[in-house]
C-alpha positions in Angstrom: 80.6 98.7 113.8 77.4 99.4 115.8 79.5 100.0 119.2 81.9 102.4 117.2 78.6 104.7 115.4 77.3 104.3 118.9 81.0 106.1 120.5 80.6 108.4 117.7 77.3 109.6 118.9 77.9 109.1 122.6 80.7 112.1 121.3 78.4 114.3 119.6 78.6 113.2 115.8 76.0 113.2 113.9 75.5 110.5 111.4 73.8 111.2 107.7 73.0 107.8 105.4 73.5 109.3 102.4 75.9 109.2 98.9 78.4 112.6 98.6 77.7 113.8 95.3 79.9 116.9 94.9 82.6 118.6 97.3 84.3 122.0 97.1 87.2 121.6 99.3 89.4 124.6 97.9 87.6 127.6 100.1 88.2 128.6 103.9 84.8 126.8 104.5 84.8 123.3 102.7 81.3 122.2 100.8 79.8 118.5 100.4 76.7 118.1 98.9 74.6 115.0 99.2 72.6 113.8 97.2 69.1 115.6 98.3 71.1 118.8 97.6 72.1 119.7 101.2 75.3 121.5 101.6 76.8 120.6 104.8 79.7 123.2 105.5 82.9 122.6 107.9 86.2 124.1 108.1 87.5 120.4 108.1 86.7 117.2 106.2 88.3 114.1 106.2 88.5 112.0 103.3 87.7 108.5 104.5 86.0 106.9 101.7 88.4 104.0 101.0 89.1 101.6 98.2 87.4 99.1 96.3 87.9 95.8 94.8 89.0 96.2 90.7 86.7 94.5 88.8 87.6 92.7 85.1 84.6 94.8 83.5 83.0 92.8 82.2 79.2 91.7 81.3 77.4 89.8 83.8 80.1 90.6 86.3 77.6 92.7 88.7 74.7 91.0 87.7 76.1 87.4 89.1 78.0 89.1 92.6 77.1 86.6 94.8 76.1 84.2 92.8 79.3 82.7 91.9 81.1 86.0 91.9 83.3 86.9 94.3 86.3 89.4 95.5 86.5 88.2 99.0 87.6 84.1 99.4 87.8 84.2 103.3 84.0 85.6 103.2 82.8 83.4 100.7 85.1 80.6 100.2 82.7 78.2 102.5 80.0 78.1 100.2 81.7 76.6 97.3 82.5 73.3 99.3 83.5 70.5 96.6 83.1 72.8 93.7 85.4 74.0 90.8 86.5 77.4 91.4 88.5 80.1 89.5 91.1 82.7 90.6 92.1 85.5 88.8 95.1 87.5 89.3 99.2 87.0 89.7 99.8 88.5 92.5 100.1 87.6 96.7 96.6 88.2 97.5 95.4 85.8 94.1 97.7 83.2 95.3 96.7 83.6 99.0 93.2 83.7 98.0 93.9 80.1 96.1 95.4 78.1 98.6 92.8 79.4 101.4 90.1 78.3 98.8 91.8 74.8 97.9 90.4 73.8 101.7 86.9 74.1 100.2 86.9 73.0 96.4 87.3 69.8 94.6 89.5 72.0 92.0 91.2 75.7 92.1 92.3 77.2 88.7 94.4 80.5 88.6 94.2 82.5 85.8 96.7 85.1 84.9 97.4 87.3 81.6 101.0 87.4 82.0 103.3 83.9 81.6 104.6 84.6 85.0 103.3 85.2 88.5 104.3 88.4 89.8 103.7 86.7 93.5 106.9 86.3 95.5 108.4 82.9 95.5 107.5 81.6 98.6 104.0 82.2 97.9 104.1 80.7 94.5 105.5 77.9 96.0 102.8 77.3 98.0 100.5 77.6 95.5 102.6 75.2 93.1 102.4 72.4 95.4 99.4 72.3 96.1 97.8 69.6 94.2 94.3 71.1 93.9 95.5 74.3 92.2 96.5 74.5 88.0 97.4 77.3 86.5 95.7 79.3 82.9 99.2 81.4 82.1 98.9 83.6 79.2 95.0 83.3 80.0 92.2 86.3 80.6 88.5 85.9 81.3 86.6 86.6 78.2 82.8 85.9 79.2 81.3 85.2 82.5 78.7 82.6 82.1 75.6 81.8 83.8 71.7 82.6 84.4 70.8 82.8 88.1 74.5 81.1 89.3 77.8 81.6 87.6 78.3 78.4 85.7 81.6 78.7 83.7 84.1 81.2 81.6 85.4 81.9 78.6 89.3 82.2 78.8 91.1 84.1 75.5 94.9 83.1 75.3 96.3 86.4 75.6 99.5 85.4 72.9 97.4 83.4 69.9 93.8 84.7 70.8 92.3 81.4 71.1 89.3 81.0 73.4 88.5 77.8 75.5 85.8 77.1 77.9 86.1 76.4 81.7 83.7 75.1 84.0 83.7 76.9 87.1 80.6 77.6 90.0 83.1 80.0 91.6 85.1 82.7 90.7 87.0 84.7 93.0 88.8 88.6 91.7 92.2 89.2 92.9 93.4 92.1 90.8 93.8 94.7 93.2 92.1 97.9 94.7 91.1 101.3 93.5 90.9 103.9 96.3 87.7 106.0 95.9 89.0 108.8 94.7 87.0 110.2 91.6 85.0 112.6 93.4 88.0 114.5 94.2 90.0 114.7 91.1 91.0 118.4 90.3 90.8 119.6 93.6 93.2 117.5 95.4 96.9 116.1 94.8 96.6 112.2 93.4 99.4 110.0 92.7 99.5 107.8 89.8 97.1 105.2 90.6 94.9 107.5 92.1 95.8 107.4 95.6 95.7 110.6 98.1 98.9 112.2 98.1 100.0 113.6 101.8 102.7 115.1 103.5 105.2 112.8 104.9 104.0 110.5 107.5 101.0 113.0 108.0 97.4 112.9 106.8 97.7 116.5 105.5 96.8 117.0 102.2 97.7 119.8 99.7 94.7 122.1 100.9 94.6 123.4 105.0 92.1 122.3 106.7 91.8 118.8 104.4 92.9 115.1 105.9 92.9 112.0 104.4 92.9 108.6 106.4 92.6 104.7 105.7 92.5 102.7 102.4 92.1 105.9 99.8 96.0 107.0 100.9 97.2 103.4 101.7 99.3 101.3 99.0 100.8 98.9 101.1 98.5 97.5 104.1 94.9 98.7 102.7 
């Protein structure tokens, strides 16, 4: 990262650290305001601000990120050597995420709300035979548990509403992404999950002089 900002500003650019709090992007001459209140005005912006991992919402969730917590098992998966570690989510990246993590842990659990994975076979599979991962079907988190470190969950039954508890040092989010889009709703065109719509194979968006690039626009690679 530090030899690309340093291209950047071998090139000219000049770099501002600081949150976008508003844009008007619908004029000849686009508007972003920051948040000390400075306009900056271009005839061009580029939306480049990504997605971001979907969290379960819940309590405690924040508060214990990196402390248990986690959305990335190839980042963190190291530290929970011989532990018991949760994975939420049905999906590729949930089962992916489980076997990488069953290198580390004395136990993987997978929990999902649905009775059946929506990975693709071969993937579940993999994740079937390995015999360090279980599976919580029909199962969501209820309560994330723990003062300084995570130290267990609350799973409800998603069919009978029962609740059970599971130990667990480690839990790892797999649920998807949400591109950040909010700051540009009403202004520019959004699919249905909130991605940036543009035209074709292009990275034109509905307004001249407005591209998008990278994660916000990308279902499939991200």
């Amino acid at each position: 990262m530090e030899d690309m900002r340093a291209q950047a500003e071998r090139f000219g650019a000049e770099i501002i650290a600081d949150d976008v709090t508003a844009v008007n992007l619908t004029g000849d001459i686009k508007e972003v305001v920051d948040s000390e209140g400075t306009v900056h005005r271009a005839k061009t912006v580029i939306i480049a601000t990504g997605s971001g991992y979907r969290k379960l919402g819940l309590p405690r969730e924040d508060e214990l990120s990196g402390r248990g917590v986690s959305w990335c098992a190839i980042c963190d998966g190291f530290f929970f050597r011989n532990q018991d570690i949760a994975v939420v989510g049905g999906g590729d990246t949930a089962m992916e995420e489980a076997t990488f993590l069953s290198r580390f842990a004395a136990s993987v659990t997978v929990i999902h709300r649905r009775g059946e994975l929506r990975a693709s076979k071969t993937m579940q599979n993999r994740a079937m035979n390995d015999p360090k991962i279980s599976f919580a079907l029909n199962s969501e988190v209820a309560e994330i548990h723990g003062n300084d470190m995570l130290t267990g969950l609350t799973l409800r039954d998603t069919v009978t509403g029962a609740t059970r508890e599971l130990p667990a040092t480690g839990l790892f989010i797999a649920i998807g992404h949400d591109p950040r889009t909010e700051l540009f709703t009403g202004q520019i065109d959004l699919d249905d999950s909130g991605y940036i719509e543009v035209e074709g194979r292009s990275s034109r968006m509905n307004i001249p002089g407005v591209f998008a690039c990278g994660d916000v626009l990308d279902h499939t690679y991200r």
